[in-house]
Residue, then its C-alpha position, 0 to 999 in steps of 0.5 A: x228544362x230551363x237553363x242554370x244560370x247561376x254562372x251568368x245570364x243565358x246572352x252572355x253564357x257560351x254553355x247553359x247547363x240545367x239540373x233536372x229530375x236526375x237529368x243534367x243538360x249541357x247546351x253549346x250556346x255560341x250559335x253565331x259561330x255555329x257552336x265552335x268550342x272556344x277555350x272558354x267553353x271547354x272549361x265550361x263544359x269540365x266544370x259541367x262535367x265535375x257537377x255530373x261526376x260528384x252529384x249521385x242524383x244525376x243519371x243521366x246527361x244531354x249535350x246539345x246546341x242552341x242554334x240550328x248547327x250542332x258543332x262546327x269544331x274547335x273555334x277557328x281563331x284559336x286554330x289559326x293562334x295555334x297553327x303559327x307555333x304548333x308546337x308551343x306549349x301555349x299552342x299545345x295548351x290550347x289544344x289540350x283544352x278542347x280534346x279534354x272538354x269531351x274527353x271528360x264526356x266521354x268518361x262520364x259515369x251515366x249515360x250521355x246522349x248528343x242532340x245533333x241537329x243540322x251538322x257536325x265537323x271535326x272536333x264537333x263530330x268528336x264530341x258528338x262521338x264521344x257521348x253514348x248514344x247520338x241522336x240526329x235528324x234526317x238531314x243532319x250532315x256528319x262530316x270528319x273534316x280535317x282532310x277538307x282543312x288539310x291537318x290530320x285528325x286530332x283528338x282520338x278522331x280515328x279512335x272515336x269512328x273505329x268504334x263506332x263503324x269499324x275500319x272501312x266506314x272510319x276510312x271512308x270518312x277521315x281519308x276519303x272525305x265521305x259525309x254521311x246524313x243522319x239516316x246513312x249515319x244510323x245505317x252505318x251505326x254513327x248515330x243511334x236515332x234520326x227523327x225529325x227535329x219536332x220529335x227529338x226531344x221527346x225520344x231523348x226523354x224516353x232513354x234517359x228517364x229510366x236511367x235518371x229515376x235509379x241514378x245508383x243503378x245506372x253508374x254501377x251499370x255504366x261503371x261496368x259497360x265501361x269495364x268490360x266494352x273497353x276498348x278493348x272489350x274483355x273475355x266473356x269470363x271476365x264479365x261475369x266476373x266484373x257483374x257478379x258483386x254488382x248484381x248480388x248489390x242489386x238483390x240485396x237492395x230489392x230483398x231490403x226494400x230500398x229499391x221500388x219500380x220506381x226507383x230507390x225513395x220514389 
């Protein structure tokens, strides 16, 4: 994929975005800081996330990071501007700015895959955590971090690891410091995929491409995974009920001919 530049050239552009064959491309580009999320790059990444959301074409995201490290977390001048007032609202503010970016990652209707390579800490790790799937190398460090940085966890921290791991591992990361490499994060169901670096890119082609060649498909399916998974998740009666109409919509498409294996005009 080649980078969207239209909001300025890649050198000057914290966050490069592409649009392509229904798979829309989020590239943390402030490699020297190793990819710390200033103010800057989350309004960046929200008018990403607006393309996603009001494109039908798009059905499928990747977040990823110039760079050989992932995320370092929210930008540490920023930190050091907040923790003089914490509670001003200019520090709330800026707070508020950072959770919000992958806040609206989280909510995306398609799914979204993080290409976490070399490491990520505390806010880092909450945007990691809030896309679908996290795909990882071997040796890719995953670490809460906010205990090393002695302030508590922020963002839905706690939240983002229970549903992830559960409450030991959530535990063991925020309260005990524990950091897991790529491969114990998938054992322990952190990350979905640890490859070498050489093959990332292709194993993430191969879940998004289903996903990208029938994007009407895969929001109405995201739209009910959402539903029914939560959290919290509902009874197995209310799913039935939550896929019944979407399901009857699927049928009816295929019976019209409007659908191919392919995917719907291909």
């Amino acid at each position: 994929m080649t980078p969207d530049n239209t909001v300025g050239a890649p050198s000057e552009t914290p966050v490069l975005t592409d649009f392509t064959d229904g798979v829309a491309q989020l590239t943390l580009n402030n490699p020297r800081r190793k990819n710390a999320i200033t103010l800057e790059m989350a309004a960046l990444i929200g008018d990403f996330c607006e393309r996603v959301e009001t494109d039908p074409g798009i059905g499928a995201v990747v977040v990823r990071a110039a760079g050989s490290y992932f995320c370092s977390g929210a930008d540490t001048r920023d930190l050091a501007s907040s923790s003089a007032a914490p509670a001003s609202p200019e520090a709330v503010r800026r707070t508020s700015a950072v959770y919000g970016a992958f806040v609206r990652v989280g909510t995306l209707p398609v799914p979204t895959i993080s290409r976490v390579v070399g490491g990520a800490v505390g806010a880092g790790l909450n945007l990691a955590l809030a896309t679908d799937l996290m795909v990882v190398t071997p040796e890719t460090r995953l670490e809460s971090g906010f205990l090393a940085r002695g302030i508590h966890p922020g963002g839905g921290h706690l939240a983002l690891l229970g549903r992830a791991v559960g409450w030991s591992n959530t535990i063991a990361l925020a309260a005990c410091g524990l950091s897991l490499n790529g491969a114990e994060a998938v054992t322990r169901g952190l990350a979905h995929l640890a490859v070498a670096e050489p093959e990332l890119d292709a194993r993430i082609a191969e879940l998004t491409a289903p996903a990208a060649a029938d994007p009407e498909l895969t929001r109405r399916l995201m739209n009910s995974a959402r539903l029914e998974l939560g959290p919290p998740a509902v009874s197995w009666s209310s799913a039935l009920e939550i896929e019944r109409g979407v399901q009857m919509w699927s049928m009816s498409r295929k019976g019209e001919g409007s659908w191919s294996s392919r995917g719907p005009g291909r």
